[in-house]
Wavefront OBJ file of the C-alpha trace (Angstrom):
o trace
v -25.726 -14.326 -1.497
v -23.323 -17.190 -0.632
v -21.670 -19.601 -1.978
v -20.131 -22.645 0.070
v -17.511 -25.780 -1.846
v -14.331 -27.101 -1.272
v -12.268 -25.103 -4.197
v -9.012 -24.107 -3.552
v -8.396 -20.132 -2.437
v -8.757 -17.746 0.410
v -12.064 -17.874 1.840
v -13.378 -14.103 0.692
v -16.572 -12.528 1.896
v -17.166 -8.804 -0.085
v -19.101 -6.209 2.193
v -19.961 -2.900 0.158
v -23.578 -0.891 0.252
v -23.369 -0.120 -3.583
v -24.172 -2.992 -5.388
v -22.109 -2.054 -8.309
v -19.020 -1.765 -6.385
v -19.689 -5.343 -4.719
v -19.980 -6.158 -8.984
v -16.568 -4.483 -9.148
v -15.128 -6.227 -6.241
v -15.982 -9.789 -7.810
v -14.631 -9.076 -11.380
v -11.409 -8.339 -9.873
v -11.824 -11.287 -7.079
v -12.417 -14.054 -9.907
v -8.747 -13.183 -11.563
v -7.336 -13.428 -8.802
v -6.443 -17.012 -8.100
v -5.781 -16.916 -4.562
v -9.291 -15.767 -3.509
v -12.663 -17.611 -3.432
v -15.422 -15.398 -2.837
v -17.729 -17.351 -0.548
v -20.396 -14.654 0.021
v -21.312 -10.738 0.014
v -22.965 -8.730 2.207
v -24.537 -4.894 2.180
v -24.384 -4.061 5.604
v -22.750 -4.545 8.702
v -25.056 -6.546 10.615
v -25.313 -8.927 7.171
v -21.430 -9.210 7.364
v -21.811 -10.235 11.117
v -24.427 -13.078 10.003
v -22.152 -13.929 7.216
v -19.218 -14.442 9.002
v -20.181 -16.418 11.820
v -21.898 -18.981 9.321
v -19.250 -19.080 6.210
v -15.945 -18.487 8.536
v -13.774 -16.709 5.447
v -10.569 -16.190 6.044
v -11.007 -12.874 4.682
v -12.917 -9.903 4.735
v -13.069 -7.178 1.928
v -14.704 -4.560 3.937
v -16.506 -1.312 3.158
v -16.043 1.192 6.083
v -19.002 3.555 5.503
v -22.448 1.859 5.268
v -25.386 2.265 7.252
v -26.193 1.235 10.573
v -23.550 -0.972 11.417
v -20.321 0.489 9.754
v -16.978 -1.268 8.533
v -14.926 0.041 11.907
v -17.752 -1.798 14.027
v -17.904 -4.961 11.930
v -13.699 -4.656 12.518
v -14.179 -3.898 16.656
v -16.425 -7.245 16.884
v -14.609 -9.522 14.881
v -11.020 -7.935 17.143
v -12.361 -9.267 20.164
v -12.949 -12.978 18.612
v -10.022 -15.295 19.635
v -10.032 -16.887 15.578
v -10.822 -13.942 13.196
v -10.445 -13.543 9.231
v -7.892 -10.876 7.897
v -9.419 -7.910 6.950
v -8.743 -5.642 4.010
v -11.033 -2.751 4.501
v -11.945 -1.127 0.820
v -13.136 2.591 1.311
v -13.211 5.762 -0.593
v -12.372 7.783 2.183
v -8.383 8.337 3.580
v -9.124 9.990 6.646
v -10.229 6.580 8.752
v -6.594 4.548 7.704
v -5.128 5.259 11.302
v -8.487 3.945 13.412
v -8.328 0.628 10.953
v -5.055 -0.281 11.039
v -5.331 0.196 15.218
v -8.075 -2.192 14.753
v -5.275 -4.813 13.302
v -6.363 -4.542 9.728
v -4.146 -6.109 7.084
v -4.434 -3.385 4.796
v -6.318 0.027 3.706
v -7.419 -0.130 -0.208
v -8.646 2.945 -1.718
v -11.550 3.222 -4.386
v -11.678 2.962 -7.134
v -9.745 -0.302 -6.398
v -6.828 -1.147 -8.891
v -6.445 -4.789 -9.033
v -2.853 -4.646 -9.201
v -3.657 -2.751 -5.707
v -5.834 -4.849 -4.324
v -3.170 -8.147 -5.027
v -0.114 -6.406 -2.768
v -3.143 -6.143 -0.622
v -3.880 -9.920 -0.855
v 0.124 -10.916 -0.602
v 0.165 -9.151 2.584
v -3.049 -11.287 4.309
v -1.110 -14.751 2.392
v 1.841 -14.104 4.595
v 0.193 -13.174 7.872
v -1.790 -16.289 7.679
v 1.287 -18.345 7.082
v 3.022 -16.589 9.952
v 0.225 -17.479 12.390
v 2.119 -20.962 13.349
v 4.528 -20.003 16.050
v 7.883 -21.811 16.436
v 7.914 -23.921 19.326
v 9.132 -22.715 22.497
v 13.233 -22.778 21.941
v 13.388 -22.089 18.003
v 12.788 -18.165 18.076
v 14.567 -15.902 15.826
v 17.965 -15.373 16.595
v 19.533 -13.119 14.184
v 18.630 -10.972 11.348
v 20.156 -10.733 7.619
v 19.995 -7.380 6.178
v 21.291 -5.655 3.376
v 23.328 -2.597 3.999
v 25.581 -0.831 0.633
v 27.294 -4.019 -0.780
v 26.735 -6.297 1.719
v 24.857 -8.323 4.297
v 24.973 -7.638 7.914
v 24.607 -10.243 10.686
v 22.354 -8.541 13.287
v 21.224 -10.489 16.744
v 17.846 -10.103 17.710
v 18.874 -9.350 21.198
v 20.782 -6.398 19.834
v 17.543 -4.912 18.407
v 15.554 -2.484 20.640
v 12.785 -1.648 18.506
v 11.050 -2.810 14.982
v 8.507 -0.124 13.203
v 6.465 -0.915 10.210
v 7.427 1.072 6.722
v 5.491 -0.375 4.787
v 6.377 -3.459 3.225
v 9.572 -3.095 4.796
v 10.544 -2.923 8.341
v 13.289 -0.789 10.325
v 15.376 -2.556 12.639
v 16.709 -0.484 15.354
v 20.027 -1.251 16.704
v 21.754 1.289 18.895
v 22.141 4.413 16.982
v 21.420 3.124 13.640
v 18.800 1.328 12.215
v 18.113 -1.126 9.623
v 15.338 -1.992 6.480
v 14.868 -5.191 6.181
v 12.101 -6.187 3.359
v 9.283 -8.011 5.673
v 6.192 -7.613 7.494
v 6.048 -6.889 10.661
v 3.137 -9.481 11.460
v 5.346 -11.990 9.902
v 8.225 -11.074 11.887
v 6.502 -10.972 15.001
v 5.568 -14.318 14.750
v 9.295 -14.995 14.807
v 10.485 -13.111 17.771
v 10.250 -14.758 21.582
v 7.333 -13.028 23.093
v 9.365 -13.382 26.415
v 11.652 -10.651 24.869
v 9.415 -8.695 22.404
v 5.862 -6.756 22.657
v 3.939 -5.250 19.948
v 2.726 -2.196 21.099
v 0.809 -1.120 18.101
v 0.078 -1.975 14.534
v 3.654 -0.439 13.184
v 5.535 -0.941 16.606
v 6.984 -4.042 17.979
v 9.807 -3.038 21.393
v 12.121 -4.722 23.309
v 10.709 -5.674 26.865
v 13.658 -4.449 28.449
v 13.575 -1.575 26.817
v 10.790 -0.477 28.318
v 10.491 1.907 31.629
v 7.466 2.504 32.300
v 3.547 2.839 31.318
v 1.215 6.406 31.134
v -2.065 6.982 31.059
v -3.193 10.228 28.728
v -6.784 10.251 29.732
v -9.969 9.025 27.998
v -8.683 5.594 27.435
v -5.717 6.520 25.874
v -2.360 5.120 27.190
v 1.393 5.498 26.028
v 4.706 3.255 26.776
v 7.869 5.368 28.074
v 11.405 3.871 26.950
v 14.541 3.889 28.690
v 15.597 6.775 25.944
v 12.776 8.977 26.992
v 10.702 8.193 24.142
v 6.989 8.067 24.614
v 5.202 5.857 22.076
v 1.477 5.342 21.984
v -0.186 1.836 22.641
v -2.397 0.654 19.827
v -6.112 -0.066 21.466
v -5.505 -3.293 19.863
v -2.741 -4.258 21.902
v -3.239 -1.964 24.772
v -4.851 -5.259 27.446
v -1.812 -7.233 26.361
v 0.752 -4.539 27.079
v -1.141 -4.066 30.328
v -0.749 -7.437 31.447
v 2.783 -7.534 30.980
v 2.840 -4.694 33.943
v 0.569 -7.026 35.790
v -2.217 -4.610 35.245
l 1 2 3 4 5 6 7 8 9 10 11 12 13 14 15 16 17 18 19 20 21 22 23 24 25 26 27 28 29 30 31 32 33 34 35 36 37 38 39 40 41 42 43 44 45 46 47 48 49 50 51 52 53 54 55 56 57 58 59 60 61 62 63 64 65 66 67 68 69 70 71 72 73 74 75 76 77 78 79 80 81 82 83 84 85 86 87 88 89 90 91 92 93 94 95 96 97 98 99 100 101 102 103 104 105 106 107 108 109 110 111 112 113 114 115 116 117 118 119 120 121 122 123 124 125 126 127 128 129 130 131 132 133 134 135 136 137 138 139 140 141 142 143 144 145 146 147 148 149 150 151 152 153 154 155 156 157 158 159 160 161 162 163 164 165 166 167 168 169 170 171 172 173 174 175 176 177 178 179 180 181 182 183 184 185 186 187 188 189 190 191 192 193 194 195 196 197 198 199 200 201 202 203 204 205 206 207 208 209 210 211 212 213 214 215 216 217 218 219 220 221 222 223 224 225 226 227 228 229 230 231 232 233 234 235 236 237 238 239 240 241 242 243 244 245 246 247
């Protein structure tokens, strides 16, 4: 089924094998005024189709259907230069860490809560407005955060290391660290790329910071810091990090 006009809203295409949870899906979708479901799908291979003729800007995506699967759908559309945010919708926890390596924006559960599936929504809003990089000259300098009473100047060449909690992330500095309430994706999009690497979906480290890179065997490879901390690379990220070694 699809659906194509020039109404206002994020470009939404539903995948899900069970009809009545695709039903589901668009009750919730049609209260929520920043969506515009464009389309559905039941399987993968539909979703593929789907995608490369509607272009949404936003995927609602079951992970276990037959044949072609939600985590293959996600692997395709991560090689594509221009790619919609996907939100994948499943009943099952145990996939959350393979999805989010895959770059997902978030990991809904079923039955979906629409209250849920909004945070969800706010998150892919605010990595789409982050995708416009300063120009070359106007990255982030310093960092506001809150800390007891007050607000603390941090500079961003102080900070070794940024992990994803959340909605939240923690700003190391030194010893001590930092929450500061943003996204990581959106804060990426702020930082030089000369100075800072993200590593993996919750990990964004200084260059400099770095010593070396390891390879773990069957594919898997790891980034040693200066500390002695070993950190493993996202598959996501993994040719980007190894063409900062020159590999």
């Amino acid at each position: 089924m699809t659906e194509v006009d020039a109404a206002p809203g994020l470009r939404t295409l539903i995948v899900d094998d069970e009809p009545l949870a695709v039903e589901r899906m668009q009750v919730i979708c049609a209260r929520l005024p920043e969506l515009r479901v464009v389309g559905t799908a039941s399987d993968g291979a539909a979703a593929l189709r789907l995608i490369e003729a509607l272009a949404p800007e936003l995927v609602l995506l079951d992970l276990t259907m037959p044949e072609v699967d939600g985590l293959a759908v996600a692997r395709k559309l991560a090689r594509q230069p221009k790619r919609p945010a996907v939100i994948f919708v499943t009943a099952h926890e145990h996939f959350a860490v393979e999805a989010f390596d895959l770059d997902a924006v978030d990991y809904v559960l079923k039955p979906v809560a629409p209250e849920r599936l909004r945070r969800a929504v706010d998150r892919a809003l605010a990595r789409r407005g982050s995708q416009g990089r300063p120009a070359e000259g106007t990255w982030l300098e310093e960092l506001w955060v809150p800390h007891r009473a007050e607000l603390l100047r941090i500079e961003v060449a102080q900070v070794s290391r940024i992990d994803a909690e959340r909605d939240y992330v923690r700003l190391h500095v030194g010893d001590r660290s930092y929450l500061l309430l943003q996204t990581i994706a959106g804060l990426e999009a702020r930082l030089d790329p000369a100075e800072f690497i993200r590593i993996h979906r919750s990990t964004i480290l200084r260059r400099d910071c770095i010593r070396g890179l390891r390879h773990d065997g069957l594919g898997v490879w790891s980034i040693e810091l200066e500390d002695g901390t070993t950190l493993r690379i996202g598959r996501t990220y993994l040719a980007k990090v190894k063409a900062m070694a020159g590999r």
